[in-house]
Structures are given as C-alpha cells and as structure tokens.
Phi, psi and omega in degrees: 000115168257151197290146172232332152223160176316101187221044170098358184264178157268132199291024182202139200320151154309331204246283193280003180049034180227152156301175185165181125309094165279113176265141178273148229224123218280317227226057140208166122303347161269155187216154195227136173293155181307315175282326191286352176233156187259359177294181134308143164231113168272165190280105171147210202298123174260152199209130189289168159290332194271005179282306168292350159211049169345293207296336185292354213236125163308126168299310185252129165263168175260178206302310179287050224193316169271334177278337177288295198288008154264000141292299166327324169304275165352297182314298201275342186265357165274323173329327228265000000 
C-alpha cells in the first residue's frame, strides 16, 4: 500500500528520513521507501521491520542518536 495522504503515517521514509513514494506499514505509522528495506514486498499488506522484529530496533536512543534525527526534522520543517 502506498501512501498518498495524510492518515496517520509518517510523510517521510523510516530508514532514509526523505520524503517520497512510500509504503505504508499495516499494524504502525511508519513507512518506508521500497528500495529502503530488504524484504520483498508483495501487493497486499506491508507489515515495517521494526513491526516484524521489535527486539532488533532500541527503545531509548542516545543522544547523538537523537540529535541527529532532530535534525533531520529540523531540516525537513524549514522545507515546508
């Protein structure tokens, strides 16, 4: 399923933080570009990696871990 409007996901990939053509992620809000994840994606339901393997993805990040990805915010909300 790809995204087309705003419905509760996020407009922009999980795994590269850019907007795009995106699939959208069944059981989450998150979405990933096609090239950006390594499974196969068949036509019907996508279900993300960190929805198929919670334990592999951290709960809490560090800092610079964190800084990063408020950059990346930062970034993409001056785009707008």
């Amino acid at each position: 399923m790809y995204f087309q409007e705003r419905d509760g996901h996020d407009w922009y990939c999980f795994e590269c933080h850019r907007g795009g053509e995106v699939l959208l992620c069944t059981t989450c809000h998150r979405v990933f570009h096609e090239v950006c994840i390594t499974d196969d994606v068949k036509s019907g339901k996508f279900v993300c990696p960190v929805c198929k393997n919670p334990k592999k993805f951290p709960v809490e990040l560090k800092k610079n871990e964190l800084n990063t990805i408020l950059g990346y915010t930062s970034i993409r909300l001056k785009e707008k």
